[in-house]
C-alpha positions as CSV (number, residue, x, y, z in Angstrom):
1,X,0.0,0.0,0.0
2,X,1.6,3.2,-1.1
3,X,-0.1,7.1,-1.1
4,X,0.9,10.5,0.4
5,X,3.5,11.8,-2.5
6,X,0.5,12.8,-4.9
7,X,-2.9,14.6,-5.0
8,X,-3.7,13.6,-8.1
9,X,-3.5,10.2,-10.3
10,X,-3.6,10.8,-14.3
11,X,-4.3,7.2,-16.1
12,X,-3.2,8.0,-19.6
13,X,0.1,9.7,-20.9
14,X,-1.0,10.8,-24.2
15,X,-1.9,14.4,-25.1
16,X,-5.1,15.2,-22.8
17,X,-3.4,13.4,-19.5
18,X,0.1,15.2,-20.3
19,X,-1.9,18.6,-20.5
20,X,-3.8,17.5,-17.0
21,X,-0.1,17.3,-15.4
22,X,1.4,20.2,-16.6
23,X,-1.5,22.0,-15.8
24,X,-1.8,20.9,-12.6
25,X,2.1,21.2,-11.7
26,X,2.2,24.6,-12.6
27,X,-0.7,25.2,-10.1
28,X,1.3,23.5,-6.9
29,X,-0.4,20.2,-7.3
30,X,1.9,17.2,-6.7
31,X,0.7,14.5,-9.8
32,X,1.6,10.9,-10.9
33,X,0.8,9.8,-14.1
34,X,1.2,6.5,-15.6
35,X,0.4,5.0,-19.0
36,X,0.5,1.1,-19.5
37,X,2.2,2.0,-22.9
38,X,6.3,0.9,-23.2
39,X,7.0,4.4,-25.3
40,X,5.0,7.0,-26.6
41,X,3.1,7.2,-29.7
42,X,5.1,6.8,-33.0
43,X,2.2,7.5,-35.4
44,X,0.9,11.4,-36.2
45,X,-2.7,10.0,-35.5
46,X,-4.5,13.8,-34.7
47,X,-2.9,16.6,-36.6
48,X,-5.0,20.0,-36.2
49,X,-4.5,22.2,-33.3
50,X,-6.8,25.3,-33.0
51,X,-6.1,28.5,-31.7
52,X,-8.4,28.3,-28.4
53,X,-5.8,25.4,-27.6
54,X,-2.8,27.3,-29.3
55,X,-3.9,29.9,-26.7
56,X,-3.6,27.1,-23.7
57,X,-0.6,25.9,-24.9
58,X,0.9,29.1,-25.0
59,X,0.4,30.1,-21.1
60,X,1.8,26.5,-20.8
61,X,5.3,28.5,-21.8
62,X,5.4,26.2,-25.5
63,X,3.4,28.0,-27.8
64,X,6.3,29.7,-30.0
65,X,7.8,26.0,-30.2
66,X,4.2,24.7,-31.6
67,X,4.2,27.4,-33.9
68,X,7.9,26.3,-35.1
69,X,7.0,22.9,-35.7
70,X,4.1,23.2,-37.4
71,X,2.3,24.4,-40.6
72,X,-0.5,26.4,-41.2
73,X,-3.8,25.9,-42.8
74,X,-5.3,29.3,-44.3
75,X,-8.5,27.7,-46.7
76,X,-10.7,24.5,-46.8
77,X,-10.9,23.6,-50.4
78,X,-14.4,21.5,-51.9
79,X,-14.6,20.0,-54.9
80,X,-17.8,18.0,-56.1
81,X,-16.6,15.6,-58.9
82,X,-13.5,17.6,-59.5
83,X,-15.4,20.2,-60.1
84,X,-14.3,23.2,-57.4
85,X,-17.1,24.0,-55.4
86,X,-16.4,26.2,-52.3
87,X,-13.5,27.8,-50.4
88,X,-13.5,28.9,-47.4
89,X,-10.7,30.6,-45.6
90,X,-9.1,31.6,-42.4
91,X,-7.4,34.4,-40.7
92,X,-4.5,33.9,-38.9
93,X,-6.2,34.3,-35.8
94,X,-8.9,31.7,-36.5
95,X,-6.5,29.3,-38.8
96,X,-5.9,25.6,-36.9
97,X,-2.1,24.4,-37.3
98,X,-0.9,21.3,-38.6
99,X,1.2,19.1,-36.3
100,X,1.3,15.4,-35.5
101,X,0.4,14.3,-32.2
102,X,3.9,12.2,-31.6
103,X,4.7,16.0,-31.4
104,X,2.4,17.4,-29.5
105,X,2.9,14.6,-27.1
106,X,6.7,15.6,-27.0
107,X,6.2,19.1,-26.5
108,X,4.2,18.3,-23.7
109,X,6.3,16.2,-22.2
110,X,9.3,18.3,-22.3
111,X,7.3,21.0,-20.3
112,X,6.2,17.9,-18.1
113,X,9.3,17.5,-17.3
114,X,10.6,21.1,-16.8
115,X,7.9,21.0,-13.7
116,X,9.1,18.2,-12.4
117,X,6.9,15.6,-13.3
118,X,7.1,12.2,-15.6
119,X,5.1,9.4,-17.0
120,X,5.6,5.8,-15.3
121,X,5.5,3.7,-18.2
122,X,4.3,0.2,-18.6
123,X,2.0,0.6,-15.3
124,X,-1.2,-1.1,-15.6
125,X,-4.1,-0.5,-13.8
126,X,-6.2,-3.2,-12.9
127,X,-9.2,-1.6,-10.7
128,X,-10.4,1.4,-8.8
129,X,-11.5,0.6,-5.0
130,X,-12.9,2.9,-2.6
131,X,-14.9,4.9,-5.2
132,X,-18.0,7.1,-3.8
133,X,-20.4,6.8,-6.4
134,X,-22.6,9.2,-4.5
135,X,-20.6,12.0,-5.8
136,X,-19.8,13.6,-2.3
137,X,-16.3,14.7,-1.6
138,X,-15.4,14.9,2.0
139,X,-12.1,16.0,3.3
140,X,-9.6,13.5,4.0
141,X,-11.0,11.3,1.0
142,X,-9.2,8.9,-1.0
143,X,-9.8,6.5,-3.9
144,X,-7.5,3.1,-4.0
145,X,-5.6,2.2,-7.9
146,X,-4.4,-1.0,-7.8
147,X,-1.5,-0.7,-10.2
148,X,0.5,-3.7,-12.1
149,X,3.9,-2.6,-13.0
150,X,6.0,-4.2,-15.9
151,X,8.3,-6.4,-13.5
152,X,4.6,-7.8,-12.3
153,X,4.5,-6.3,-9.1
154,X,0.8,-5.3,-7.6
155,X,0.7,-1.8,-5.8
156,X,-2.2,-0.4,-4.1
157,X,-1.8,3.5,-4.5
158,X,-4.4,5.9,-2.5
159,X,-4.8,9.5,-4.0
160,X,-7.5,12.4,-3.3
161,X,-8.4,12.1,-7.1
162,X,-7.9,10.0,-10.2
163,X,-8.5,11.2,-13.5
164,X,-8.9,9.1,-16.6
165,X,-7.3,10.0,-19.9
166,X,-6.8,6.1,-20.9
167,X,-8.4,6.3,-24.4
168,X,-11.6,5.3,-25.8
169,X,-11.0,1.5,-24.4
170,X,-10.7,3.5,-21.1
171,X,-10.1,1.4,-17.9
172,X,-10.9,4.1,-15.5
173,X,-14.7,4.6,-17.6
174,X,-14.7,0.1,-17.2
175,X,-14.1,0.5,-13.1
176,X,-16.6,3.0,-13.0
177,X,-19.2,1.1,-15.4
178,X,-19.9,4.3,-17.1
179,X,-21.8,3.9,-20.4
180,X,-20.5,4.6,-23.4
181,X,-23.4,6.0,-26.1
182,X,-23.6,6.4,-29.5
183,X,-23.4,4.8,-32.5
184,X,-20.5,3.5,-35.1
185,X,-20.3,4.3,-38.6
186,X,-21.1,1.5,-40.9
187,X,-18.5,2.3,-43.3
188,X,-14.8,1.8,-42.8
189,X,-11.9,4.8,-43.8
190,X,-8.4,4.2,-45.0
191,X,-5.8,6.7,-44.3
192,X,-2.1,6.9,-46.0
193,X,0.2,9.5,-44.7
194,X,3.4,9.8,-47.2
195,X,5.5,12.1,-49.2
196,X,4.3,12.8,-53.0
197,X,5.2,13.1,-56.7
198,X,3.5,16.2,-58.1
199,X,2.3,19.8,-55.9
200,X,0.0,20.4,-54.0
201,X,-0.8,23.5,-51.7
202,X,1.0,23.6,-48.3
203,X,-1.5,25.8,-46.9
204,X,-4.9,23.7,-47.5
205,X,-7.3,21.4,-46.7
206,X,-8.5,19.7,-49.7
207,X,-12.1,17.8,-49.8
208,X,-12.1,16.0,-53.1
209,X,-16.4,15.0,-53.0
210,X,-17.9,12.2,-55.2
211,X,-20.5,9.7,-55.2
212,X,-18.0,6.9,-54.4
213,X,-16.9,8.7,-51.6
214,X,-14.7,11.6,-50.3
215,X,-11.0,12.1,-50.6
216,X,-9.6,14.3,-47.6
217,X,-6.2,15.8,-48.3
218,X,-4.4,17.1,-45.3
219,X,-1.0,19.1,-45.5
220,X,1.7,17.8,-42.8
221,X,5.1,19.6,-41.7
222,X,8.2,18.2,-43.5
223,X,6.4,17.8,-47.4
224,X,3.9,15.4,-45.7
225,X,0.4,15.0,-46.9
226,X,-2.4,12.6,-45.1
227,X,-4.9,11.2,-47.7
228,X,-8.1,10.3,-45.8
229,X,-10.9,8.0,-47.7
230,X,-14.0,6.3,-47.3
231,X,-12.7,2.7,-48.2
232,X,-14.4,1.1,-51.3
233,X,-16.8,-2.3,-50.4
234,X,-14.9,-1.9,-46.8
235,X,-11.6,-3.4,-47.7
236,X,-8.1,-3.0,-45.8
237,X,-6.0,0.0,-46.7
238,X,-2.9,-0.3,-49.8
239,X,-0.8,1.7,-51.1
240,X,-1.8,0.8,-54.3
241,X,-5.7,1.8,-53.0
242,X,-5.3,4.8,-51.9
243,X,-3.8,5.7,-55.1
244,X,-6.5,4.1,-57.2
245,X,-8.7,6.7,-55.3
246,X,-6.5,9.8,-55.8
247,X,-6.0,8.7,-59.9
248,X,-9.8,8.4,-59.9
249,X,-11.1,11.2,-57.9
250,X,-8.4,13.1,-56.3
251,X,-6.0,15.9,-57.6
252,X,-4.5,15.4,-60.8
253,X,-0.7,14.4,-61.5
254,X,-0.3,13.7,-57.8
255,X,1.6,9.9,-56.8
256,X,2.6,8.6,-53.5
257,X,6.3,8.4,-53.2
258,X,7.1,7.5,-49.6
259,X,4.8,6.1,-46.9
260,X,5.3,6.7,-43.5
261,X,2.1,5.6,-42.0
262,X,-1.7,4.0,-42.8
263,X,-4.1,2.3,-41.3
264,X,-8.0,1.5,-41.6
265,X,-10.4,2.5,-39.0
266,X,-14.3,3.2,-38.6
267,X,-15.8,6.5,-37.0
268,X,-17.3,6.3,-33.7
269,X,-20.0,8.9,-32.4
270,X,-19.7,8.1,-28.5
271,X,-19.8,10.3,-25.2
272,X,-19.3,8.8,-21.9
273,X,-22.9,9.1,-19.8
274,X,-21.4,10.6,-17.3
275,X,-17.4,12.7,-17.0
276,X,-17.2,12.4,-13.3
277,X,-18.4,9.9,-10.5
278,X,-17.2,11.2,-7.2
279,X,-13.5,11.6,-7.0
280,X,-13.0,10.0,-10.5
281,X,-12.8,12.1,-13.5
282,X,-12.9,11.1,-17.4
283,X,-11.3,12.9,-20.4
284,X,-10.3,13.4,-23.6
285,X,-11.3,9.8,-25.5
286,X,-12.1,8.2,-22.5
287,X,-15.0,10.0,-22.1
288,X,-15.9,10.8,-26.3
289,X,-15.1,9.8,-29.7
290,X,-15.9,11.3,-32.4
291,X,-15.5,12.0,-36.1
292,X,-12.3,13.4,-37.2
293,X,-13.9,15.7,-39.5
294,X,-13.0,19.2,-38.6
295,X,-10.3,17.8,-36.6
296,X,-11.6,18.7,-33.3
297,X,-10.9,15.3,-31.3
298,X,-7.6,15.8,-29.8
299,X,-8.6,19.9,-28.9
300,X,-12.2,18.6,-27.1
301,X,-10.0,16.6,-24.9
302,X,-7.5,19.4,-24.4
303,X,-9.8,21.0,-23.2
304,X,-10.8,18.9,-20.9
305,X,-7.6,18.8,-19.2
306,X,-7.6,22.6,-19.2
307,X,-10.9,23.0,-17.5
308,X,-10.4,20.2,-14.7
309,X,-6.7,21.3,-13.6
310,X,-7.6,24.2,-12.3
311,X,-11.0,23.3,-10.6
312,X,-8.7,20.4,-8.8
313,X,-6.0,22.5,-8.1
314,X,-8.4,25.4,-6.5
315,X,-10.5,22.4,-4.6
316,X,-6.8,20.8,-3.8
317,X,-5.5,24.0,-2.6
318,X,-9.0,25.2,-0.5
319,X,-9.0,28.5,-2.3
320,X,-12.4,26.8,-3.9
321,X,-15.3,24.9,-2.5
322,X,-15.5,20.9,-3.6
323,X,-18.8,21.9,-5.7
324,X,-16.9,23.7,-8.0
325,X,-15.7,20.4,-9.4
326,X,-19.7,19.5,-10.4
327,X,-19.4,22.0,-13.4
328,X,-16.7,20.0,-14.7
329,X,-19.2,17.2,-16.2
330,X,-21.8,19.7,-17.0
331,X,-19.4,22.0,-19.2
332,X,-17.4,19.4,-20.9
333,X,-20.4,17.2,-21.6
334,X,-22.7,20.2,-23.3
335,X,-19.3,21.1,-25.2
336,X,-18.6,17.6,-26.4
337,X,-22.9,17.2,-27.6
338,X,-22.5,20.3,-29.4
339,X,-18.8,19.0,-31.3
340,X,-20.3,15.3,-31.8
341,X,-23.4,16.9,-33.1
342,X,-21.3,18.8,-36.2
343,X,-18.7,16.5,-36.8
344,X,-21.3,14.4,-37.7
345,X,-23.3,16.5,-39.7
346,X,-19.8,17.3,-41.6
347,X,-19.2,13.5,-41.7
348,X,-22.7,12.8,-43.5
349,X,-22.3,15.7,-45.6
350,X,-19.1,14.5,-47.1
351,X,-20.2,11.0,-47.5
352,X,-23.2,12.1,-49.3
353,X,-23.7,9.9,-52.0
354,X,-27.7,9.7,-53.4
355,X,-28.1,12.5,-56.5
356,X,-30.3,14.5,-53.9
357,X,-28.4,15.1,-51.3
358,X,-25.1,15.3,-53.3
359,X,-26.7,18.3,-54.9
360,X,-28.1,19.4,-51.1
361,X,-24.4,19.7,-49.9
362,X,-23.0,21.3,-53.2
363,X,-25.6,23.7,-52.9
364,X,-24.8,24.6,-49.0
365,X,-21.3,24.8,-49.3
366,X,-21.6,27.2,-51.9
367,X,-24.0,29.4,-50.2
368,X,-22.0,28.8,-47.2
369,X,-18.7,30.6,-49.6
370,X,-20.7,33.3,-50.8
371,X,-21.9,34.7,-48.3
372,X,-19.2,35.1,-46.1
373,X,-21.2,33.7,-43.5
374,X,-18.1,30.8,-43.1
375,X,-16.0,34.2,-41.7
376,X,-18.6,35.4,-39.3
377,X,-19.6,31.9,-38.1
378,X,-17.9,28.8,-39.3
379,X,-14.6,29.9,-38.6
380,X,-14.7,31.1,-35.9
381,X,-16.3,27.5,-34.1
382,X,-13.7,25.8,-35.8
383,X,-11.3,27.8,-34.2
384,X,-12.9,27.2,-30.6
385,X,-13.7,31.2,-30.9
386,X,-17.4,30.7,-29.6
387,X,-16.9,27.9,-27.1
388,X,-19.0,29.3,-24.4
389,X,-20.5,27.3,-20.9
390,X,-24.2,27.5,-20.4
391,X,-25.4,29.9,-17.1
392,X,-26.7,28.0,-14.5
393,X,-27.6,31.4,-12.4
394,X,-29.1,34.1,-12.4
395,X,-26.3,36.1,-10.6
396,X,-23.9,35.4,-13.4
397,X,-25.8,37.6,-15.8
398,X,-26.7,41.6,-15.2
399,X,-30.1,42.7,-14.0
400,X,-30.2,44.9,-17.6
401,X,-32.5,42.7,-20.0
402,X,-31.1,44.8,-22.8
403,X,-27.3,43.8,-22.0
404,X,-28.9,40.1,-21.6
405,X,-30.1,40.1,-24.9
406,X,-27.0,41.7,-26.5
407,X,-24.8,38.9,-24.6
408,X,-26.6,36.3,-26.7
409,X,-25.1,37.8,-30.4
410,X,-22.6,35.9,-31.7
411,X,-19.3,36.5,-30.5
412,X,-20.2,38.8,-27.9
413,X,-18.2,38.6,-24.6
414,X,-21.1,37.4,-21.8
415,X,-20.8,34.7,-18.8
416,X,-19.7,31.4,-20.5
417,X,-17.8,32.6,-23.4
418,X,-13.6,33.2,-23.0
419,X,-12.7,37.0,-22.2
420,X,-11.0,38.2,-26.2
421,X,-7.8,37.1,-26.0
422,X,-5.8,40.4,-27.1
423,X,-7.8,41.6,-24.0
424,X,-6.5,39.5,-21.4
425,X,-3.1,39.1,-22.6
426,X,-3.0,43.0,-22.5
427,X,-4.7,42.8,-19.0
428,X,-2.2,40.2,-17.4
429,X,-5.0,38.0,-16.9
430,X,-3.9,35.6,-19.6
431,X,-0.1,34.6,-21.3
432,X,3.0,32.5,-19.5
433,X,3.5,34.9,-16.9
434,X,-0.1,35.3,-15.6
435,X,-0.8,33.2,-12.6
436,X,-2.5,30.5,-13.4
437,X,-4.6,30.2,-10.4
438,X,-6.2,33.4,-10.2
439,X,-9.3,34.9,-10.3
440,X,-9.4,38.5,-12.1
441,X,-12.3,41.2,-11.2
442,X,-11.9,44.0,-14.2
443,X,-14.2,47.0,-12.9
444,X,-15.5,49.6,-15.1
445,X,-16.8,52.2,-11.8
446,X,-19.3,54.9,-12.5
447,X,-18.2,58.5,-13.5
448,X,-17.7,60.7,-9.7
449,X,-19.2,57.9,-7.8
450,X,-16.1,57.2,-6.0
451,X,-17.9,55.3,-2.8
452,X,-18.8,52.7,-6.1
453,X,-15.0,51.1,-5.3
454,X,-15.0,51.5,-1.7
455,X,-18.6,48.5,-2.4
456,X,-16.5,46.8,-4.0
457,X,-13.2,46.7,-1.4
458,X,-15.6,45.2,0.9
459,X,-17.5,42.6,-1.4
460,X,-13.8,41.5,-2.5
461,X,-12.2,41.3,0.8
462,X,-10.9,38.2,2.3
463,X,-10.0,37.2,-1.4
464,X,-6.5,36.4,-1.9
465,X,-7.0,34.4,-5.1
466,X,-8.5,37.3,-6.1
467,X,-7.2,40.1,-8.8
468,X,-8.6,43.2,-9.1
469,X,-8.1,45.5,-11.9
470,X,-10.2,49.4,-12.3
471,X,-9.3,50.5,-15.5
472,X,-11.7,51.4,-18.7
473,X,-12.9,48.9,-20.1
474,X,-13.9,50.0,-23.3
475,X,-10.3,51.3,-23.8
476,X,-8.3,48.9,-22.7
477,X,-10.4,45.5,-24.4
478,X,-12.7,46.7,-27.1
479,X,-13.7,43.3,-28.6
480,X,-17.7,44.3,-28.2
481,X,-17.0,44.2,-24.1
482,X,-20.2,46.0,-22.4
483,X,-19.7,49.8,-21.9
484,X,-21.6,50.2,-18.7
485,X,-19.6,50.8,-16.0
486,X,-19.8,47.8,-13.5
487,X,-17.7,44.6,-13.8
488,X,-16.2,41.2,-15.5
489,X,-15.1,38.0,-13.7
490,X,-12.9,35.6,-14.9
491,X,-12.2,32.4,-14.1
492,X,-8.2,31.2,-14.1
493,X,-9.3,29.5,-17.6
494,X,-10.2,32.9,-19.3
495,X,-14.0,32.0,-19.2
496,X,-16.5,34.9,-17.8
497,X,-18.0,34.0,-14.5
498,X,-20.1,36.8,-14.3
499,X,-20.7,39.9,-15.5
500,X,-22.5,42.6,-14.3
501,X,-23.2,46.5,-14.6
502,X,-22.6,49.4,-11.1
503,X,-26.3,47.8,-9.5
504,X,-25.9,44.8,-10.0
505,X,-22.9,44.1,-6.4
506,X,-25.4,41.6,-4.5
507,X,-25.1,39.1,-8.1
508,X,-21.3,39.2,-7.9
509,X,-21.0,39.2,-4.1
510,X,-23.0,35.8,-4.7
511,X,-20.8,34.6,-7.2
512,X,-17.7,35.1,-5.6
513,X,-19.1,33.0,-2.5
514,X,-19.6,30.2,-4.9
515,X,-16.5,30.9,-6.3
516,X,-13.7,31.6,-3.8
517,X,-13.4,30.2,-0.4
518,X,-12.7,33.4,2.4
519,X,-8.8,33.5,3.5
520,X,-6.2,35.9,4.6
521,X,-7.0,39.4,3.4
């Protein structure tokens, strides 16, 4: 029986458990992670990386290396039989990056390391004991791994938490006997990634539409190019397939030259039924799977990471009450429904293959082009630009039913959504040298009403994870923030807590008592 020299226990050393640790060990949280893998991943397996999660990566302290080792994408190309049909492009501020997950798995480990952590390889883990499934956690709790280790040895390792970040055949989601719904595409895809004969565009997405199926082409650093295919009848992926289908319905004058990886798979559609039971946690594929259209699969469980760290780390610490962790399921589930719900529209639209709705999803791509409406909304969702966490409370919201309505336009900063980034990074509340556990309060106060602040000083007090900043609002952010003078909270992930206008002090008085435990003042 072993314990005591960690808070938390990450199962799963691939991207989304690597991003748990380093999250968590920049935030004063001791962390063991273990992985019953003998070496990391090999295989580029997910490539895209978006700019909400270029953003986390960055306060991480390794965003200028991602952006060294990777490649951009500026357009999504669509062709209908050859035929070009849309294009839709990106600004560099909503473009994804090109980089394989071997990678991204080094990058993060490297930081890993640089905070003193590493991952145990070739640790098993054979079941979870001790698990409240009522979902209380009382202080003092523990939950029991019992751990196989490569030379066969049997441990029994106690820890405050455990989160799961084992994969889709997750044994953390088996302990637990969490469901796993959804459904599984009937058709199988092949995917080649190699070096070429012939040019194609270093910058862009290609989707190469027919009847028989579509042809994804996908830009890699170091002349790389993935070629992504609904499989003919179902068969195993070739060499010589794969460039059957690119002679027959891909881009002219192109031939594969040099392999460096394929494989055959089917889509999955699949979201745990529940991300947390007590003092367990799932994420990344162990709690959904998806379609890797739009390539959103590794950044969804990113994400994940990002948002449980610092809600353990707070609870860990007792700057936070345990109930903060409860929002953990309920925002990465809804954000997950919403992702599984358009990769799969975008997967049935590109394996479209009936005369009707061929003509259906030619038709709405090109409106989709012309319109520019894939600027003002499209990209932007791609680009995790939108992600926003339903309210659950009145007090998060002001008492003005016209700001109310205004927070519900597209990309308009309101409680759920992330604070604009140029913002916060301009703020302090956001970037590598921002502290990573702290709450910011931006105040707007009221023109001559200087007893507004001295309100404030006493709602605030007895806050030390707490940051306070006065300043105008309207100058210093711009990005559509409100004008009224009264206030903004954010949460250590960038995401607005609250907002509210001069009036409105009893809401966030409320919200900081959910929010932040009392301490030293």
């Amino acid at each position: 029986m072993t314990g005591g020299d960690a808070d938390v226990l990450i199962v799963g050393g691939g991207p989304t458990g690597l991003l748990a640790a380093c999250e968590l060990l920049r935030r004063g949280v001791r962390v063991r992670v273990v992985d019953r893998a003998a070496r990391p991943t090999a295989v580029p397996k997910a490539l895209s990386v978006w700019p909400r999660v270029r953003d986390i990566l960055t306060d991480l302290g390794i965003g200028d290396e991602v952006r060294r080792v990777s490649v951009p994408v500026r357009a999504f190309r669509y062709f209908s039989d050859r035929r070009p049909v849309a294009s839709l492009t990106f600004t560099d501020d909503l473009a994804a990056r090109q980089l394989p997950q071997y990678e991204t798995e080094r990058l993060l480990t490297e930081r890993l390391h640089e905070l003193g952590g590493k991952v145990e390889r070739e640790v098993r883990l054979l079941c979870l004991d001790d698990v409240d499934f009522s979902g209380r956690v009382e202080p003092g709790g523990t939950v029991t791994a019992v751990l196989e280790r490569a030379d066969g040895a049997v441990e029994r390792f106690a820890v405050p938490f455990v989160v799961g970040a084992d994969g889709a055949g997750s044994a953390v989601r088996g302990q637990l006997g969490t469901g796993f719904e959804g459904t599984t595409y009937e058709m199988a895809f092949g995917l080649v990634d190699t070096r070429i004969e012939g040019r194609l565009p270093a910058d862009e997405i290609a989707y190469y539409q027919s009847r028989a199926g579509t042809l994804v082409v996908v830009p890699q650093p170091d002349g790389v190019f993935r070629f992504l295919s609904l499989l003919p009848g179902g068969g195993e992926m070739s060499r010589a397939a794969m460039q059957e289908i690119i002679d027959t319905r891909g881009p002219r004058g192109v031939r594969i030259t040099e392999p460096v990886w394929e494989t055959t798979f089917r889509v999955h559609a699949r979201r745990a039924t529940e991300f947390r039971r007590g003092r367990v946690f799932l994420a990344g594929d162990a709690a959904h799977v998806h379609s890797p259209a739009g390539g959103q699969g590794m950044n969804n469980g990113l994400q994940d990471a990002h948002n449980l760290a610092w809600k353990l780390a707070a609870v860990l610490h007792g700057h936070s009450p345990a109930a903060l962790l409860d929002s953990y399921g309920t925002e990465r589930a809804e954000a997950t429904r919403r992702i599984v719900r358009d990769t799969d529209l975008h997967t049935r639209a590109l394996t479209a293959r009936t005369p009707a709705r061929v003509t259906m999803r030619d038709t709405a791509f090109a409106l989709l082009d012309r319109s520019g409406a894939a600027d003002r909304l499209y990209a932007p969702v791609m680009a995790g630009r939108r992600l926003a966490y339903a309210v659950e409370r009145d007090s998060q919201l002001p008492a003005s039913r016209r700001c109310r309505a205004r927070g519900r336009l597209p990309g308009v900063p309101a409680p759920g959504a992330v604070f604009p980034r140029r913002a916060a990074l301009r703020l302090g509340a956001a970037g590598p040298a921002a502290d990573p556990a702290a709450w910011t309060l931006l105040l707007r106060p009221p023109e001559g009403d200087g007893g507004w602040l001295t309100e404030v000083g006493h709602v605030v007090e007895r806050r030390p994870r707490l940051r306070v900043l006065w300043r105008g609002l309207v100058g210093e952010t711009g990005g559509g923030v409100c004008g009224s003078a009264g206030y903004y909270l954010l949460r250590p992930d960038g995401h607005i807590a609250a907002h509210g206008h001069a009036g409105d002090l009893d809401r966030l008085e409320r919200e900081l008592g959910l929010a932040l435990l009392p301490g030293p003042g």
